[in-house]
Structure formats: structure tokens, C-alpha cells
C-alpha positions as protocol buffer text, in pm:
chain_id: "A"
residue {
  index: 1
  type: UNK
  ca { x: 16283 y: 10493 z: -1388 }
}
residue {
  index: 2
  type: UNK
  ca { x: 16386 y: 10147 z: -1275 }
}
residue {
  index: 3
  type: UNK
  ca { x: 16429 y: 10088 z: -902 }
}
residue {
  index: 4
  type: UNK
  ca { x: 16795 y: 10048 z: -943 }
}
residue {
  index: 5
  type: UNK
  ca { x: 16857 y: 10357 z: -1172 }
}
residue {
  index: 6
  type: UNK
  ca { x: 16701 y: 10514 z: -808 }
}
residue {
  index: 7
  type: UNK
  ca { x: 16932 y: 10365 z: -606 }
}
residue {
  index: 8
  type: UNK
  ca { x: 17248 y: 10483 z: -875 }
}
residue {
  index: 9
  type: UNK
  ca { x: 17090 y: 10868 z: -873 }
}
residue {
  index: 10
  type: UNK
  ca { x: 17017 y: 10886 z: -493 }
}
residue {
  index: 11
  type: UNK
  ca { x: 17371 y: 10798 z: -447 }
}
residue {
  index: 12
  type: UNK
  ca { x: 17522 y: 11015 z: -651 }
}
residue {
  index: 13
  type: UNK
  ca { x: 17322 y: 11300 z: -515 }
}
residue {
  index: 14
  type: UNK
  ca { x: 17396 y: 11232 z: -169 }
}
residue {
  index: 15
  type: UNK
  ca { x: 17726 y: 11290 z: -241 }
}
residue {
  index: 16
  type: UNK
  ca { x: 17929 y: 11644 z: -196 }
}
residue {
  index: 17
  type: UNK
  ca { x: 17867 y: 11879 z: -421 }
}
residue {
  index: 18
  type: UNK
  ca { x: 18204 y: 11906 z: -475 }
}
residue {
  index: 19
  type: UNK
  ca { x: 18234 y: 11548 z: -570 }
}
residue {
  index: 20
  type: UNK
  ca { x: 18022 y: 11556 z: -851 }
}
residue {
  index: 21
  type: UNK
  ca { x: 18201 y: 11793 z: -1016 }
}
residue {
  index: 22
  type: UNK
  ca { x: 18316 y: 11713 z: -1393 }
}
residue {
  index: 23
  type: UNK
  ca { x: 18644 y: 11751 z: -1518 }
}
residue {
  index: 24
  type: UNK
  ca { x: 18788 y: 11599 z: -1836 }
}
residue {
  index: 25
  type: UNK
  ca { x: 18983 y: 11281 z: -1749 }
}
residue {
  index: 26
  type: UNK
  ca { x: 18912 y: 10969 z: -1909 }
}
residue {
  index: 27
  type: UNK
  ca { x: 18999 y: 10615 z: -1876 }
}
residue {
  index: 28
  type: UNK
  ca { x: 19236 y: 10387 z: -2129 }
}
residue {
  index: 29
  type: UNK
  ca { x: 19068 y: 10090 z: -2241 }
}
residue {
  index: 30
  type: UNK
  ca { x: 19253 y: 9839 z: -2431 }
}
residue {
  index: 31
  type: UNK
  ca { x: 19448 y: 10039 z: -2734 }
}
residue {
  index: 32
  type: UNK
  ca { x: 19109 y: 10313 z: -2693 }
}
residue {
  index: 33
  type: UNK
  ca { x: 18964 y: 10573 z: -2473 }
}
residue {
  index: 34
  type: UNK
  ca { x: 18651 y: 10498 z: -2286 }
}
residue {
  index: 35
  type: UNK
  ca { x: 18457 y: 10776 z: -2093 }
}
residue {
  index: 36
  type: UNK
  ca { x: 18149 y: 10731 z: -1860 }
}
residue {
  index: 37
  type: UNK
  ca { x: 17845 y: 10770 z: -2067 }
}
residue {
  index: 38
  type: UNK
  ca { x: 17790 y: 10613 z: -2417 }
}
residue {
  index: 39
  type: UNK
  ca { x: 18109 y: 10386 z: -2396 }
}
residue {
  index: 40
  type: UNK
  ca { x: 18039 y: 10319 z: -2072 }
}
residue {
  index: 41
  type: UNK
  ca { x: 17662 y: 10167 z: -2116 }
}
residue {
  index: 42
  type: UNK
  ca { x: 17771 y: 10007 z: -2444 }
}
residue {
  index: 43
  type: UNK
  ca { x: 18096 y: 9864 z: -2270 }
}
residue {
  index: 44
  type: UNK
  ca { x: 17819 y: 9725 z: -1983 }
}
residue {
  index: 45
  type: UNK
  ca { x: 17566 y: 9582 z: -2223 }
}
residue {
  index: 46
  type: UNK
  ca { x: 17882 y: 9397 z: -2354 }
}
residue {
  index: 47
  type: UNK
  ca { x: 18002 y: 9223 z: -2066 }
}
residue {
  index: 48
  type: UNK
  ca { x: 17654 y: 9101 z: -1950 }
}
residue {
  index: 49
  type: UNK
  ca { x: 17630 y: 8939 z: -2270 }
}
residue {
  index: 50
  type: UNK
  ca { x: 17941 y: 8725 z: -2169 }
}
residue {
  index: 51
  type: UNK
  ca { x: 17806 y: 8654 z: -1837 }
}
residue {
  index: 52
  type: UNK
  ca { x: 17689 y: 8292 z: -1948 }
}
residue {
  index: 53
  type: UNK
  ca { x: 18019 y: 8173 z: -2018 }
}
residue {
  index: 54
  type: UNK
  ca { x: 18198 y: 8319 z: -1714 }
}
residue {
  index: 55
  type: UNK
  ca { x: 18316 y: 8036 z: -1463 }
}
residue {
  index: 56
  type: UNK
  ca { x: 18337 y: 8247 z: -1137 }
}
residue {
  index: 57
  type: UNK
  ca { x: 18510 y: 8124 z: -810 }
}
residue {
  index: 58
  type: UNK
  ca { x: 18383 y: 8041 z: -458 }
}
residue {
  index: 59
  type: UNK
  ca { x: 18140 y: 8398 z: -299 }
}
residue {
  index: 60
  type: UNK
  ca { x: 18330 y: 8561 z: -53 }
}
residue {
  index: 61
  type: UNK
  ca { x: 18137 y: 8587 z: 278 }
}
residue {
  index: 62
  type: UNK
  ca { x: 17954 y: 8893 z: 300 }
}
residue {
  index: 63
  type: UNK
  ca { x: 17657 y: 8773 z: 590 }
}
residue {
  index: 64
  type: UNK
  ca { x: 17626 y: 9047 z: 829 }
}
residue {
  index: 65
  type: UNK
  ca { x: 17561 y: 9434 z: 831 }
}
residue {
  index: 66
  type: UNK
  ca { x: 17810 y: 9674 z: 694 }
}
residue {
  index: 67
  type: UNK
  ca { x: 17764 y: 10089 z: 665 }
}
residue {
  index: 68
  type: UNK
  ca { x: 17960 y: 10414 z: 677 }
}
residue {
  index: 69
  type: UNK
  ca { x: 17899 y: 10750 z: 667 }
}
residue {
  index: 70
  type: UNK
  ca { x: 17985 y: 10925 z: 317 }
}
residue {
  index: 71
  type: UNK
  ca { x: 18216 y: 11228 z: 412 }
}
residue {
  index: 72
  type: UNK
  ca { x: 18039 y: 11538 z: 359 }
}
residue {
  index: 73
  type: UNK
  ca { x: 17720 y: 11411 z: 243 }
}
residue {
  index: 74
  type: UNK
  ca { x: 17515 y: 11365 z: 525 }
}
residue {
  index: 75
  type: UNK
  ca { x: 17418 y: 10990 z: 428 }
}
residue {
  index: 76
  type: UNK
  ca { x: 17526 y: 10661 z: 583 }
}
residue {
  index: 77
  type: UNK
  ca { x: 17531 y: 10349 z: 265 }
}
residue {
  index: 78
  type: UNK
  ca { x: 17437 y: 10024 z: 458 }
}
residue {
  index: 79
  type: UNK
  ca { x: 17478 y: 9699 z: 320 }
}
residue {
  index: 80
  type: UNK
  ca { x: 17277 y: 9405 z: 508 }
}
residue {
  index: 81
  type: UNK
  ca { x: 17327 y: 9077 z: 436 }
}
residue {
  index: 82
  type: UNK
  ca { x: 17106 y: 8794 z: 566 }
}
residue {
  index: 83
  type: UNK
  ca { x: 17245 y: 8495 z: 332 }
}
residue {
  index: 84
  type: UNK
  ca { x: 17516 y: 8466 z: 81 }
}
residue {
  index: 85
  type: UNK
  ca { x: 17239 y: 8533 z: -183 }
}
residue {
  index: 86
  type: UNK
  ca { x: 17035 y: 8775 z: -48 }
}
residue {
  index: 87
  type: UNK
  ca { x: 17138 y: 9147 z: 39 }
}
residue {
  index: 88
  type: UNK
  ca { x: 16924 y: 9523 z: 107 }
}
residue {
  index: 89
  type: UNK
  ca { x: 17166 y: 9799 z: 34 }
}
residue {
  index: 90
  type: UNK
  ca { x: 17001 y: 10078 z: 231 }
}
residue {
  index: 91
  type: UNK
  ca { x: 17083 y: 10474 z: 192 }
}
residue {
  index: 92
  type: UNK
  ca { x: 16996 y: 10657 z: 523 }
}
residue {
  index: 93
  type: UNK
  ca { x: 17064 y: 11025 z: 638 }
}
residue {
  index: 94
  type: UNK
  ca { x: 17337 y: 11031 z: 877 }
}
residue {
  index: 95
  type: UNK
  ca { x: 17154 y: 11140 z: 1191 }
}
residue {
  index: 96
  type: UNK
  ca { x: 17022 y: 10969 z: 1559 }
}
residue {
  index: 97
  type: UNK
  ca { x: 16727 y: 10900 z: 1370 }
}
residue {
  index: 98
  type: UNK
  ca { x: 16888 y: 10705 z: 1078 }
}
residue {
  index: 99
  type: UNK
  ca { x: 16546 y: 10812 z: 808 }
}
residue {
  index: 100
  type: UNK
  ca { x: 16602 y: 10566 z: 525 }
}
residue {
  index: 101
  type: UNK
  ca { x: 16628 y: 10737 z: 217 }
}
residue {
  index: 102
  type: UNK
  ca { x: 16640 y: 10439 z: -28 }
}
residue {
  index: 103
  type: UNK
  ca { x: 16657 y: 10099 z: -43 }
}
residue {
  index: 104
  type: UNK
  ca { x: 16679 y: 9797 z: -300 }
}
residue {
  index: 105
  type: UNK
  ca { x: 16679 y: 9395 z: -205 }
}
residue {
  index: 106
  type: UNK
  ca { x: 16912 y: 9195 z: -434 }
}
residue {
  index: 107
  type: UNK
  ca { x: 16770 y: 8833 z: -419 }
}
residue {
  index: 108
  type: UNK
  ca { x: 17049 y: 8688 z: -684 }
}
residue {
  index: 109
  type: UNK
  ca { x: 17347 y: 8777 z: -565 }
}
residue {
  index: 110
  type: UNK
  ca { x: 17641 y: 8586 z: -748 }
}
residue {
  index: 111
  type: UNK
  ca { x: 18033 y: 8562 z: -735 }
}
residue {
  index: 112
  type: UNK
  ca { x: 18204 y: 8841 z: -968 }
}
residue {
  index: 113
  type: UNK
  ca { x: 18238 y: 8711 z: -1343 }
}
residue {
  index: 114
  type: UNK
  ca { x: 18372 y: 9085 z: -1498 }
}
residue {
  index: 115
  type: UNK
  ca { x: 18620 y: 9333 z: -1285 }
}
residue {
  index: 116
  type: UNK
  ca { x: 18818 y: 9508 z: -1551 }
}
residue {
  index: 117
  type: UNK
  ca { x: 18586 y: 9847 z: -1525 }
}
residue {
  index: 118
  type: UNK
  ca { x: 18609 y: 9803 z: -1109 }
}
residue {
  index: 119
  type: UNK
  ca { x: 18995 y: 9813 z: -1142 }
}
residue {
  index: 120
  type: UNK
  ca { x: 19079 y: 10115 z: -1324 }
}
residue {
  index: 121
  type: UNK
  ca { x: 18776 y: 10262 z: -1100 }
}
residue {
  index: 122
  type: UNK
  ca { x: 19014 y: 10157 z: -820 }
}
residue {
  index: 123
  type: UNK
  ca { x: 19348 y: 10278 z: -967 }
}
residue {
  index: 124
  type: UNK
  ca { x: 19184 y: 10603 z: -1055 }
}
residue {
  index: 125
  type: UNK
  ca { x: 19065 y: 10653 z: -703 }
}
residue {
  index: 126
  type: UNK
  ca { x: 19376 y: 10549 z: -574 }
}
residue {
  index: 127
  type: UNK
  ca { x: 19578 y: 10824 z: -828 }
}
residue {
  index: 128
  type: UNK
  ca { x: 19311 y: 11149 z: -722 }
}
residue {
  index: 129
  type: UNK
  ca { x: 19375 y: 11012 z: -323 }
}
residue {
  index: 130
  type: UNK
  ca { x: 19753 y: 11098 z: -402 }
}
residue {
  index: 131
  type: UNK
  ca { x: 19684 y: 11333 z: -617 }
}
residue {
  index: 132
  type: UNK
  ca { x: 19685 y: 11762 z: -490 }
}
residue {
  index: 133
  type: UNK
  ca { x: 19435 y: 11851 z: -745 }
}
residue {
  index: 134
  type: UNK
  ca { x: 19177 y: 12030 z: -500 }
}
residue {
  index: 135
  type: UNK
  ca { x: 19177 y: 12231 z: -177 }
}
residue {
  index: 136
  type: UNK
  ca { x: 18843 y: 12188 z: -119 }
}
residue {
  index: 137
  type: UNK
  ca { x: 18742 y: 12124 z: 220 }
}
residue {
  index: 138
  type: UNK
  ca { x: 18526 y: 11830 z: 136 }
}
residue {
  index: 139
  type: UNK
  ca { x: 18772 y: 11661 z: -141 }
}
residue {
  index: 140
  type: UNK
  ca { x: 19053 y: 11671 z: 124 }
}
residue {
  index: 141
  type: UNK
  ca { x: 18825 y: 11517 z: 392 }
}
residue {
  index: 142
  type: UNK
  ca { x: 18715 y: 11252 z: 150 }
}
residue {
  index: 143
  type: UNK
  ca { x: 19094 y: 11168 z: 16 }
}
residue {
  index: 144
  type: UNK
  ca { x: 19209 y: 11079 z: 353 }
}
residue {
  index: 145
  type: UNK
  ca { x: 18895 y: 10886 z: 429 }
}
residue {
  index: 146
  type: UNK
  ca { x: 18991 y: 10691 z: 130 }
}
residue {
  index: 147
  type: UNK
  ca { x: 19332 y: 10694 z: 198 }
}
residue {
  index: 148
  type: UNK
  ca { x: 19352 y: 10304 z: 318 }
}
residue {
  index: 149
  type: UNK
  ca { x: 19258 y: 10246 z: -35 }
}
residue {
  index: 150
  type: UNK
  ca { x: 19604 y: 10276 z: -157 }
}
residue {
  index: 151
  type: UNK
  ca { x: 19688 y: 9921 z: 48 }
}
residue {
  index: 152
  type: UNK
  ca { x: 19383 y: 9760 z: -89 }
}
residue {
  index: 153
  type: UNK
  ca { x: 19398 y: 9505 z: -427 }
}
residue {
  index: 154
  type: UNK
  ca { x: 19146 y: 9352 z: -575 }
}
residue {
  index: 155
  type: UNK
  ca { x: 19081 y: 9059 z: -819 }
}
residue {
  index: 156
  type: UNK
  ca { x: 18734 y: 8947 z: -933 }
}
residue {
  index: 157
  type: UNK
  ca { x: 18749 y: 8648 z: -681 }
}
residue {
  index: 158
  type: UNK
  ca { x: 18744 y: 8919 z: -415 }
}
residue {
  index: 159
  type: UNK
  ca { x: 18375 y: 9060 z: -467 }
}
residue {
  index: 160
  type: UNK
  ca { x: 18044 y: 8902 z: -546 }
}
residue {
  index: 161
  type: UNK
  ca { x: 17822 y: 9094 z: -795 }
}
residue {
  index: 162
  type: UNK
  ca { x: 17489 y: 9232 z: -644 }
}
residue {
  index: 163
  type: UNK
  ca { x: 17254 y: 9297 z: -943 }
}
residue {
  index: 164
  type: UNK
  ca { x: 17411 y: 9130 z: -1221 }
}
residue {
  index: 165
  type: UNK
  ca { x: 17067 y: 9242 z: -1424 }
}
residue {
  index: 166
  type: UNK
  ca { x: 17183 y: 9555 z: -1475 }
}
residue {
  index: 167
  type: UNK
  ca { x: 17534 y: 9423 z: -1642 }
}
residue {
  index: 168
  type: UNK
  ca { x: 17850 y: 9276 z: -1412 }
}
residue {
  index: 169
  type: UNK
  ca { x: 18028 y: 9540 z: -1216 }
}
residue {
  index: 170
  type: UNK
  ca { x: 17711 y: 9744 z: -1174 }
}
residue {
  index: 171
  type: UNK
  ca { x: 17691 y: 9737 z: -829 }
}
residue {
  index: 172
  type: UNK
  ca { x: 17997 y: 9497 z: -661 }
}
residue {
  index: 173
  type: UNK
  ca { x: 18059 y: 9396 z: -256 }
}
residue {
  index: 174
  type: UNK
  ca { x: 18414 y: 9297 z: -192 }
}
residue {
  index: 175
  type: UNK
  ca { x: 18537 y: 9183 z: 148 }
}
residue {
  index: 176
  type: UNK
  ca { x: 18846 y: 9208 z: 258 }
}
residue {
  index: 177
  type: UNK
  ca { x: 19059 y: 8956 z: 352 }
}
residue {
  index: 178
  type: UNK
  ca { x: 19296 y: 9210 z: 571 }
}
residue {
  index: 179
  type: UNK
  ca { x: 19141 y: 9576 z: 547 }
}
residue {
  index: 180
  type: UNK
  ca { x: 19370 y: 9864 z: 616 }
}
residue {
  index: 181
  type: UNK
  ca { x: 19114 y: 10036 z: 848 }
}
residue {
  index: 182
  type: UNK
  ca { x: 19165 y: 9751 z: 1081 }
}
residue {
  index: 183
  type: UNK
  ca { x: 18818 y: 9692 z: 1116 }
}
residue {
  index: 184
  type: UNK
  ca { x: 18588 y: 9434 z: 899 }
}
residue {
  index: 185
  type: UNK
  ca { x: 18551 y: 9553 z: 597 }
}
residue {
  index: 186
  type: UNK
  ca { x: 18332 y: 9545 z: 248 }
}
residue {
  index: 187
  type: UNK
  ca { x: 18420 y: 9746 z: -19 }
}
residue {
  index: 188
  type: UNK
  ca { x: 18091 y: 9859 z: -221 }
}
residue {
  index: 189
  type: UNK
  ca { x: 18142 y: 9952 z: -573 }
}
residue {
  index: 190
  type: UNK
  ca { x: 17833 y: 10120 z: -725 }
}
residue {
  index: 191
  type: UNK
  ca { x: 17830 y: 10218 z: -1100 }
}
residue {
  index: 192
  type: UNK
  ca { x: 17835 y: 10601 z: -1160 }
}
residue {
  index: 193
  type: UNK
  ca { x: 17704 y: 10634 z: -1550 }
}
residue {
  index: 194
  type: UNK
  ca { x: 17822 y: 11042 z: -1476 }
}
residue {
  index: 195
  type: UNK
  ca { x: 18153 y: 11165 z: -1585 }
}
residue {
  index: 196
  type: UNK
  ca { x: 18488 y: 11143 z: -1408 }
}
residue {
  index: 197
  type: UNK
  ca { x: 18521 y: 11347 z: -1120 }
}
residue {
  index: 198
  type: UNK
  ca { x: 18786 y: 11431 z: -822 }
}
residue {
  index: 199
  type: UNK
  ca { x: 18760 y: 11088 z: -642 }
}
residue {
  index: 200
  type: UNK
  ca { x: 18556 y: 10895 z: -853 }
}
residue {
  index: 201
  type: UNK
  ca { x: 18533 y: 10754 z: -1230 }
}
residue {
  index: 202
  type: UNK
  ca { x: 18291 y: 10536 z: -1323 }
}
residue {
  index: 203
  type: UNK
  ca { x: 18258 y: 10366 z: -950 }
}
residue {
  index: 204
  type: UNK
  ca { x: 18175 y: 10521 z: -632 }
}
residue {
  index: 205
  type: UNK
  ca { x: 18419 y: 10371 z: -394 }
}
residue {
  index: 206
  type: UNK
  ca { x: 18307 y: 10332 z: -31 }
}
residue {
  index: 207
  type: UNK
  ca { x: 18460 y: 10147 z: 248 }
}
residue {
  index: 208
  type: UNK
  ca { x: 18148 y: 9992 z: 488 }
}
residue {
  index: 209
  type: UNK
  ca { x: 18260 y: 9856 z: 846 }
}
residue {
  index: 210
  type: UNK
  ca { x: 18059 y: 9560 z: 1013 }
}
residue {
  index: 211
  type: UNK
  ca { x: 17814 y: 9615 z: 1293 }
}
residue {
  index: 212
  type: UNK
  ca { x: 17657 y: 9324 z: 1322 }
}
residue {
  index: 213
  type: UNK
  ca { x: 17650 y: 8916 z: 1225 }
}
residue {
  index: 214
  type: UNK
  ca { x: 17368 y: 8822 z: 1081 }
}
């Protein structure tokens, strides 16, 4: 198992149970349906193959330490950022003692070339938050966690691209400009290849909250 595939199923384990739950939904894609799992990887392999051409803008500033916990999970994401090209995303359990779980150094990080996966991962997000299509405990906590996310847009000039290796959009940072939490803010987008849940379809959303400047 590569390093990152770690990193993707670590995640997606720390989250509620609840949260990983499958239901049927599936996203439109041009005049098609795509679905997280075949489509999905074929759909990545794709868009890495056009990453040559892309002419991405200017990398948003993301120099500094951002983390939150994940609702219900029991795990704090932490993205650390010593230069504009260089970032650890660490996964730590969410107690005094902080144990790091996993972690993974990006050395090449890059502006955004691909966001069209990232943005119906978004909307979709945005829909279950709105959405009363659970009473579970942890779901409901979550939603209004993620509620700020309805005020949030993003375009691919927004985010930088962490470990374009594995295909754009695989795992994405996106600052923003004027976050809704009213705190500094970097929205971390991290690939899900699982399929569509409560919250989250294809992307696990999370909202991380400086701490420090590097």
C-alpha cells in the first residue's frame, strides 16, 4: 500500500461510523453519471494526464499551521506548512497528548490545475448540510460544523494541489480569502475513492483553523 493510499484509509476510518455509511446517490458528470469507484479512478487517471498543459495561477498562501478536530471521530487533521512548496498533513487523536496517528510530507506542492470533481464534492456537501436526511447524533453534529460551508465558493485559483502524483484534486488546500468561521481558514479536500455518503461524496471536506505562522 502506498504511503498516500495510508493517509486516504486512516482518514476515512477516523471518521464516524455513521459517516461512512453508503447510500445510493451519485454525481452528474457532463451528459453521464459518475460514482466513486471505477469512474472515479478512471476520471483521476484522466485529468493527471492533462496536467502538462494546465496553466495554473499564482499559489495561494498556505505558510503556517492549520488543524481541527473531526466531529465525532476522535482525530484532529493538521496541516503544517513551512514554505509555499512544502507541507506535512498530520492525523492525530484528539486528546492532551495529541499521539500522531499518520503523517505524509508533500515536497511538490503546486497551484490547482483540475477542480471540477472538488466542486460537485462541495455542492454535494453543501445539499446533505441542508438536507434532513438523518437524525443521527453524529450527522447532525457534523452538518452544523459544516454549516459555514454554505457561504464558501471556490474556483481552482483558490487551492493549491498537495500530491499532484496521485492525479489533481487528490488531496487539495484552499485558503480562504474571508472564511465564514471568522477565523483563518484552509479548506482541506482529501479524495475519498468510497461511495457517497451523508456529508461526503468523493471529498472529505474539513475546515482547519490557523495556530501558528510559520
Amino acid at each position: 500500500m502506498r504511503p498516500e493510499a495510508g493517509l486516504r484509509k486512516v482518514m476515512w476510518n477516523s471518521l464516524p461510523s455513521c459517516l461512512q455509511n453508503v447510500d445510493t446517490a451519485e454525481f452528474k458528470h457532463g451528459e453521464g453519471l459518475m460514482s466513486s469507484g471505477p469512474r472515479l479512478i478512471a476520471h483521476l487517471w484522466m485529468m493527471f494526464c492533462g496536467l502538462a498543459s494546465a496553466q495554473p495561477a499564482a499559489v495561494p498562501s498556505i505558510v503556517g499551521t492549520f488543524e481541527s478536530d473531526s466531529p465525532g471521530s476522535g482525530s484532529r487533521l493538521r496541516l503544517t506548512c513551512d514554505t509555499q512548496k512544502s507541507c506535512m498533513v498530520q492525523l492525530r487523536a484528539a486528546s492532551p497528548q495529541a499521539t500522531i496517528l499518520h503523517q505524509e510530507r508533500y515536497a511538490e506542492v503546486r497551484p490547482a490545475s483540475k477542480f471540477q470533481i472538488a466542486a460537485q464534492s462541495l455542492e454535494y456537501t453543501k445539499q446533505q448540510i441542508e438536507s434532513k436526511n438523518s437524525q443521527v447524533p453524529d450527522v447532525i453534529a457534523a452538518k452544523d460544523f459544516l454549516r459555514p460551508l454554505l457561504k464558501v465558493n471556490l474556483t481552482p485559483s483558490d487551492c493549491v494541489d498537495l500530491n499532484s502524483k496521485e492525479g489533481p484534486e487528490y488531496l487539495l488546500a484552499c485558503p480562504l480569502s474571508s472564511s465564514p468561521w471568522g477565523r483563518t481558514t484552509v479548506l482541506f479536500l482529501g479524495t475519498q475513492l468510497a461511495p457517497c455518503g451523508p456529508l461526503f461524496c468523493q471529498h472529505m471536506i474539513f475546515p482547519l483553523f490557523r495556530t501558528s505562522v510559520e
